[in-house]
N, C-alpha and C positions, 0 to 999 in steps of 0.2 A: 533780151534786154532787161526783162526783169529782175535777174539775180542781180546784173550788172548795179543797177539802180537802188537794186537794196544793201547790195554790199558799201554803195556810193553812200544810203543815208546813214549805215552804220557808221562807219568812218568818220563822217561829221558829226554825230553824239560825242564820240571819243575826245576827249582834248584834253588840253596839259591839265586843266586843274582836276578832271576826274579822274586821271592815270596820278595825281598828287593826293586827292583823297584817300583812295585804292592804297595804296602807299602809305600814307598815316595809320590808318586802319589798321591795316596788314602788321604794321611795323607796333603798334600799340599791342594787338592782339601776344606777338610774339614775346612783347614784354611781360603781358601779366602773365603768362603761361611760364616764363623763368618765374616768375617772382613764384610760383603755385609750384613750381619743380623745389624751389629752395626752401619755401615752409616744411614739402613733404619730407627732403632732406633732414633738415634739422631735427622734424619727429623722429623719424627713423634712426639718427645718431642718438638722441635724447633715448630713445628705447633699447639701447641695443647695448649702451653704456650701462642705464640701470639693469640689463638683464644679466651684463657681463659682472657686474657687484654683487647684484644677486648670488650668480652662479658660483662664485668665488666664496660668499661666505656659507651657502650651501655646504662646498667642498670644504670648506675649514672646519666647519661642523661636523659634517660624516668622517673626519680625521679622527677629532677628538672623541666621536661618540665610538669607533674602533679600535681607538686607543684606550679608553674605557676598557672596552670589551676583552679585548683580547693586550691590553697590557704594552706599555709602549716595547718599541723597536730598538734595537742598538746598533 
């Protein structure tokens, strides 16, 4: 009878407004964590963009610094 009676007092702690908190909580929590997904996001495009600029005038440079070198192409 024991379990019985503590399964019993468990049960009445439980009620709508704490399974509604549990709920706000939960559902909050999941929101900042998009919001924390979509800063990282945007860094990461923001980096990836200027690396891709970068990289590009890198390559536009080692053209011209071989075409220097060794004399354009026809």
């Amino acid at each position: 009878m024991i379990k019985r009676e503590h399964i019993i007092k468990i049960l009445k702690k439980i009620n709508i407004e704490n399974i509604h908190q549990g709920m706000d909580t939960f559902n909050k929590t999941i929101q900042d964590f998009g919001d924390s997904m979509d800063s990282i996001t945007k860094e990461f495009s923001a980096d990836i963009e200027k690396s891709d600029k970068e990289s590009k005038i890198r390559e536009q440079k080692n053209k011209e610094n071989l075409d220097k070198i060794l004399g354009k192409r026809k």
